[in-house]
N, C-alpha and C positions, 0 to 999 in steps of 0.2 A: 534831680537828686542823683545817684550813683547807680549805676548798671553794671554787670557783668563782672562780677568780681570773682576772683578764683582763688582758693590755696594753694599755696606752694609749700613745699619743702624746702628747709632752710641746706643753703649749701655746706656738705662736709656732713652732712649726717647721713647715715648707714642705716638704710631700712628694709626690713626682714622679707626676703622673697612672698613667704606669705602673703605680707602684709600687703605687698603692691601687686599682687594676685587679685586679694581679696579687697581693695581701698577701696574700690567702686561699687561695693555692695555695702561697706560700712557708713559710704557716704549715702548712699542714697536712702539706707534706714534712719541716720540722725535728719535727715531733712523733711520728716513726718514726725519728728518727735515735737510736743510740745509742753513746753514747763508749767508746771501746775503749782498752784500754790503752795508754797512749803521744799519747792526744788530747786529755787533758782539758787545761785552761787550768791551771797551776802559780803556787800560792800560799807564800810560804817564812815560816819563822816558824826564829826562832834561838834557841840554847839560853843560858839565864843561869844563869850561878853569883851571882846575886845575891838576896839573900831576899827575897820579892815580900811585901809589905801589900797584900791584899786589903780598898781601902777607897774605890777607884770614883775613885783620884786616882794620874794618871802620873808619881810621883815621882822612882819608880827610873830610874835611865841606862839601863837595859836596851832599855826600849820605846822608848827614842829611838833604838835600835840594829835593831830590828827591821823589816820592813816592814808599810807599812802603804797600804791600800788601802780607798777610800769604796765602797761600794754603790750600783752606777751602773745596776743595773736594776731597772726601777719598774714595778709591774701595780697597776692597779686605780686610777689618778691621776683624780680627779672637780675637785679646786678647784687653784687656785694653789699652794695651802701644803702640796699633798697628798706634792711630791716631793721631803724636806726633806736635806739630806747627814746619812749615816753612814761615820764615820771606822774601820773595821775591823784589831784588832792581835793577835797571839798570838806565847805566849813559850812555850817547856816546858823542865822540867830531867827529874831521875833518875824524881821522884816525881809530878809536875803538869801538865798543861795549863793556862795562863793565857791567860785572854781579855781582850782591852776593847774595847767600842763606844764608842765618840764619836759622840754625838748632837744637831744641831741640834734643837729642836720649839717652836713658837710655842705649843701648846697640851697641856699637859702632862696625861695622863689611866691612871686607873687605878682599875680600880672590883672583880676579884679578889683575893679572899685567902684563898680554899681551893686548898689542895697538890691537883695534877691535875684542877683546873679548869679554864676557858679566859682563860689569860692575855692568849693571844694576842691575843683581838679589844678589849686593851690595848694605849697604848705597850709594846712588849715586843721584848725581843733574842733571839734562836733560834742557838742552831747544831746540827748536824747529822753524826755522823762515820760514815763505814766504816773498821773500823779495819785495812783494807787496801786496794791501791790500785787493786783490780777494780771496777769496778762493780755492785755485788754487788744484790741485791733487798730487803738489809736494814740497818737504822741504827738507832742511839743516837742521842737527841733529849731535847733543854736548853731548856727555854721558860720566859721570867721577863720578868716586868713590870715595874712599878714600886715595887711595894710588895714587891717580892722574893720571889712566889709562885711555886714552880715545877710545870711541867706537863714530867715527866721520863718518859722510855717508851723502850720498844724497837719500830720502826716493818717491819713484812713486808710489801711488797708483793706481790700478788699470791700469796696465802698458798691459797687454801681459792676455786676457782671463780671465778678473776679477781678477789677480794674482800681487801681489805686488812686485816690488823690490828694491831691496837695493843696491847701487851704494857703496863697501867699499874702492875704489880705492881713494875717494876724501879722503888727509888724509894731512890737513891744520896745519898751526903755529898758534901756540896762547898761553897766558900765563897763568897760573893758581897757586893759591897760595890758600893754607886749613891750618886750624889750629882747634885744638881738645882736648877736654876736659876729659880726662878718658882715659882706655886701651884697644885696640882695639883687636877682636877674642876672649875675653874674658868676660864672662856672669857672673862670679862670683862675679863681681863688678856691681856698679850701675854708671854709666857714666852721663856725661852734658851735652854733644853737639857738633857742629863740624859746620864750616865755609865752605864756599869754592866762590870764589873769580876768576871771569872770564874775562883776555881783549881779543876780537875777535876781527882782523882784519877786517872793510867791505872789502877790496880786497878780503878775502876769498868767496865772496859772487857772484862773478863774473864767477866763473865757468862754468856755464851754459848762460853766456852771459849779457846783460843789467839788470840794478836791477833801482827799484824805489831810487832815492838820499835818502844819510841819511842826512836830515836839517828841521829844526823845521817847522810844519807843515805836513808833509809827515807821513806816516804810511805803518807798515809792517805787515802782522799775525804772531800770536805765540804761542807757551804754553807752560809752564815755568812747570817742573813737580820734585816731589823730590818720588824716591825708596827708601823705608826704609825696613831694613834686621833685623830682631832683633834675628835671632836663629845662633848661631856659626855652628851650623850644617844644611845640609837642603836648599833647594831656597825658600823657605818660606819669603810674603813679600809684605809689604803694597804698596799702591799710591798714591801720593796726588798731586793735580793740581791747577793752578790757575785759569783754567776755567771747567766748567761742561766738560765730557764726555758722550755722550747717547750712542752712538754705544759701550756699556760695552764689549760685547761680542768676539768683535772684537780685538783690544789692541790703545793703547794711540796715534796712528798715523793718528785720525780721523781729517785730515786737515781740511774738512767741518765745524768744531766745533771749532775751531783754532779764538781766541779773536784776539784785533788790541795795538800794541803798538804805540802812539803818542810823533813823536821825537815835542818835547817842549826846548825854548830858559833856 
């Protein structure tokens, strides 16, 4: 998975002597904090009766109906191009979870293509569920690059001796469609962007036994997160989330911190 991740402050902003006095005392109380039911930040995603093409393109009316929200928190920003927008969508009906990321990237890069590899330290879109609305110590985890590799697992926190593990055996059906603007492994161009277009099965969700229903009303936790790779050479490589993470030091599997999606009609 992903290690040592750190906030940055985005460059060109002005921050209050205080504040970078005291940053390291704020930081290190939000990284005890933990979200309790009724505090996370709410995410809504609406249901379609409309039949979704899995093919990395927003055709259908649906996802113009849904809400949609960028990835506005960024760890590990080194250059200019590092804090690029991520446009964040999800749809579900009876049978599906659908995803989409909408991706700016001036430098399009991908260089796995073994299943439960590391996609991640690729362009790559992540998401993340509990599929209830506690803050629970454990999640289902979707990781896929560019070339459409996926690094699929069930993630325990604090499983065995404060030690985490990672369950690679869970290794699900699901559809995925990307589409991209510019040439990819190659820096000598300036590239536009890239898509990528997710339906999950909820069956896949049952693994570990009963799950909270998906129907309007109900809620799951999540975090919806996008890796951006900009160097062809190197793992060099931003993060950007749709909810805070405080436990930086740690990596992006901070379930405690994990926001609510709300399935809506």
């Amino acid at each position: 998975m992903h290690s040592n991740n750190r906030c940055c402050f985005r460059a060109g902003v002005k921050v209050p002597l205080i504040y970078m006095l005291f940053a390291p005392f704020v930081l290190l109380a939000q990284t005890s904090k933990k979200l309790y039911l009724g505090e996370q930040p709410i995410f809504k995603a609406s249901k379609t009766n409309e039949s979704i093409s899995v093919d990395g393109k927003m055709d259908e009316n649906a996802w113009k109906n849904t809400e949609a929200r960028t990835l506005d928190f960024f760890y590990r920003v080194e250059l200019s191009d590092d804090d690029q927008e991520t446009t964040f969508r999800m749809l579900w009906d009876e049978a599906n979870l659908y995803l989409f990321y909408e991706m700016k990237d001036k430098f399009l890069t991908a260089r796995e293509t073994r299943r439960d590899g590391e996609p991640y330290l690729d362009d790559c879109a992540e998401i993340f569920f509990i599929t209830a609305p506690d803050s629970l110590d454990t999640h289902f985890g979707y990781e896929l690059n560019l070339n459409k590799v996926s690094n699929d697992f069930i993630y325990f926190n604090g499983y065995y001796g404060d030690e985490d593990v990672v369950y690679k055996q869970f290794n699900p059906e699901f559809m995925v469609g990307v589409t991209y603007e510019g040439t990819i492994n190659d820096n000598s161009d300036i590239d536009t962007g890239w898509t990528m277009e997710l339906a999950i099965p909820i069956s896949n969700f049952g693994e570990l036994g009963e799950i909270v229903p998906v129907r309007a009303g109900n809620r799951w936790a999540f975090l919806a997160i996008r890796q951006d790779r900009n160097d062809a050479e190197g793992n060099r490589r931003s993060t950007s989330t749709i909810f805070p993470i405080y436990d930086i030091s740690k990596n992006v599997h901070q379930a405690n911190r994990f926001g609510l999606v709300l399935f809506t009609d």
